[in-house]
C-alpha positions as semicolon CSV with decimal commas, in nm:
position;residue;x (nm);y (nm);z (nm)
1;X;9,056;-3,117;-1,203
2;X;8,741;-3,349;-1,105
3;X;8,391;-3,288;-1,040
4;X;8,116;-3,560;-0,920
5;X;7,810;-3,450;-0,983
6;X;7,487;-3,637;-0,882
7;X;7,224;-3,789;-1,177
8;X;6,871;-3,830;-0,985
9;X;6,616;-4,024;-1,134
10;X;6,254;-4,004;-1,039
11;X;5,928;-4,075;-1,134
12;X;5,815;-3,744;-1,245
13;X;6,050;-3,505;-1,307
14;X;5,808;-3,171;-1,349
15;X;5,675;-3,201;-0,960
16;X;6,056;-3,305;-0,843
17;X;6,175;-2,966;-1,013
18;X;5,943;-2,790;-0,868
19;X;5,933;-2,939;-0,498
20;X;6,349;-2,871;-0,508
21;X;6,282;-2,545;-0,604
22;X;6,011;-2,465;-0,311
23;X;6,150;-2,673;-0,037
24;X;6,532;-2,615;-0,120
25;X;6,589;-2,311;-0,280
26;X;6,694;-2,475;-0,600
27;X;6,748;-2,295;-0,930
28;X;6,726;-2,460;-1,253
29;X;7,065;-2,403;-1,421
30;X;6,964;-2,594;-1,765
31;X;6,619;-2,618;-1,865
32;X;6,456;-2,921;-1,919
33;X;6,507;-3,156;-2,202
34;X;6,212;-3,269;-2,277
35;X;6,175;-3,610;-2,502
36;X;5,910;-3,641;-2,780
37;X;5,711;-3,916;-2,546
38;X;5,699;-3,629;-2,290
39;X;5,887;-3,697;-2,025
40;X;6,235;-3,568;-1,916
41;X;6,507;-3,654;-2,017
42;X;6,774;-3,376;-1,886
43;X;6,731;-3,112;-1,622
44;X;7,003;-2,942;-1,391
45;X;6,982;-2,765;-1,069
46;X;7,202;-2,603;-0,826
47;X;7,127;-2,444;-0,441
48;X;7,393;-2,211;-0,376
49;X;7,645;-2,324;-0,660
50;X;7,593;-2,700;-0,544
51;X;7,475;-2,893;-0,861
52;X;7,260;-3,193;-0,960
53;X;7,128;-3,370;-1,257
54;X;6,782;-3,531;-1,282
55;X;6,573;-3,723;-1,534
56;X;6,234;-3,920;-1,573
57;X;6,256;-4,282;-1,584
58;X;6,433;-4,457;-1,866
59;X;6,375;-4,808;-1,843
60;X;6,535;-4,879;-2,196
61;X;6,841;-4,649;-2,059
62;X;6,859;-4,910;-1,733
63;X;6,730;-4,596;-1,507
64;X;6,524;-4,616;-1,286
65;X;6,387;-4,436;-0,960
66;X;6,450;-4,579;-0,598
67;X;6,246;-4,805;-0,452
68;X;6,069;-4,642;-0,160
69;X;5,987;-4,946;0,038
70;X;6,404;-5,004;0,059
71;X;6,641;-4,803;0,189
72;X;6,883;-4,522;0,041
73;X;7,206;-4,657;-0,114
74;X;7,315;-4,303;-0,135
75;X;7,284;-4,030;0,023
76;X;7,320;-3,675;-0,104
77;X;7,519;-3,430;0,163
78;X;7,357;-3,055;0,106
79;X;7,631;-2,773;0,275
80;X;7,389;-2,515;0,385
81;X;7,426;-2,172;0,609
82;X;7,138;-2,240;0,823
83;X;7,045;-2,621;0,883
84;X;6,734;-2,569;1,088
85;X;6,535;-2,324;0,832
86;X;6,598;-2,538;0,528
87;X;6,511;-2,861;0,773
88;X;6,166;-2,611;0,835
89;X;6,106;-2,571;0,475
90;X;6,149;-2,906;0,361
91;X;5,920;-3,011;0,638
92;X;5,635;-2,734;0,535
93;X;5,671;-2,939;0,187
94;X;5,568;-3,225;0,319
95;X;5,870;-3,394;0,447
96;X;5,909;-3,583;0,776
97;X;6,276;-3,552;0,914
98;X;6,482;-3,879;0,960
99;X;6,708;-3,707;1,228
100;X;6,742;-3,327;1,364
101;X;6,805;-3,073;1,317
102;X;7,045;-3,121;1,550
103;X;7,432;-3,083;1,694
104;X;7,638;-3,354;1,543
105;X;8,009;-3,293;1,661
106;X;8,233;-3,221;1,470
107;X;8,024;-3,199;1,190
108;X;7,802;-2,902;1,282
109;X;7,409;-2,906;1,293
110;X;7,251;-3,110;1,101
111;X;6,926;-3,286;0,934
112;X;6,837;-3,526;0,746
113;X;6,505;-3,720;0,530
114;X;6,418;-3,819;0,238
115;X;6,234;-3,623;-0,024
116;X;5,872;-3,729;-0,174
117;X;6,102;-3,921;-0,477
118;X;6,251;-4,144;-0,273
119;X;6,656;-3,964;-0,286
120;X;6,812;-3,908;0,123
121;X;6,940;-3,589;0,208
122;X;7,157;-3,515;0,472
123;X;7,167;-3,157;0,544
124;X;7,530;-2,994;0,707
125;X;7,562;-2,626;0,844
126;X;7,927;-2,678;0,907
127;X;8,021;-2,628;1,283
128;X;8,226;-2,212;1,307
């Protein structure tokens, strides 16, 4: 058996948490771990059984978050049932949409931007 699951890193983990939670529908599946300087230094999260990691910056640890002025070197493909109201919600957060929502054959509808901590989403309601 193998799983890959996704370790974010962003500049403040407390207002990431709670913008996934608002604008995605996230849960937090393990509370965070918080260090004695304060910040974060474990936190999961899951919308709809899909699962992530995230943590403050660590730069002793070699983490750090991305760089907003480049571009994504990853980007993070969300399955959801219905591309054009999570697109909505992400964009009532704030967000401005890279692309769609839209038909994207075969693939089904779907969206994409990145969130206010710099990670790209790409958004799939899988064609019926």
């Amino acid at each position: 058996m193998s799983e890959l699951t996704p370790y974010l890193c962003v500049r403040d983990s407390r207002a990431a948490i709670a913008w996934y939670q608002q604008a995605l529908g996230a849960t937090v599946v393990h509370e965070p771990i918080v260090m004695d300087d304060g910040r974060v230094g474990h936190c999961e999260l899951a919308v709809a059984g899909a699962r992530w990691m995230l943590s403050d910056e660590f730069e002793t640890a070699g983490v750090a978050a991305p760089d907003p002025t480049s571009g994504a070197s990853v980007s993070l493909h969300l399955t959801v049932t219905d591309c054009d109201a999570v697109a909505r919600r992400v964009q009532e957060h704030g967000v401005t949409l890279d692309r769609g929502p839209e038909d994207s054959p075969p693939a089904g509808r779907v969206a994409v931007f990145r969130d206010p901590f710099g990670h790209r989403w790409f958004l799939n309601q899988p064609a019926r």
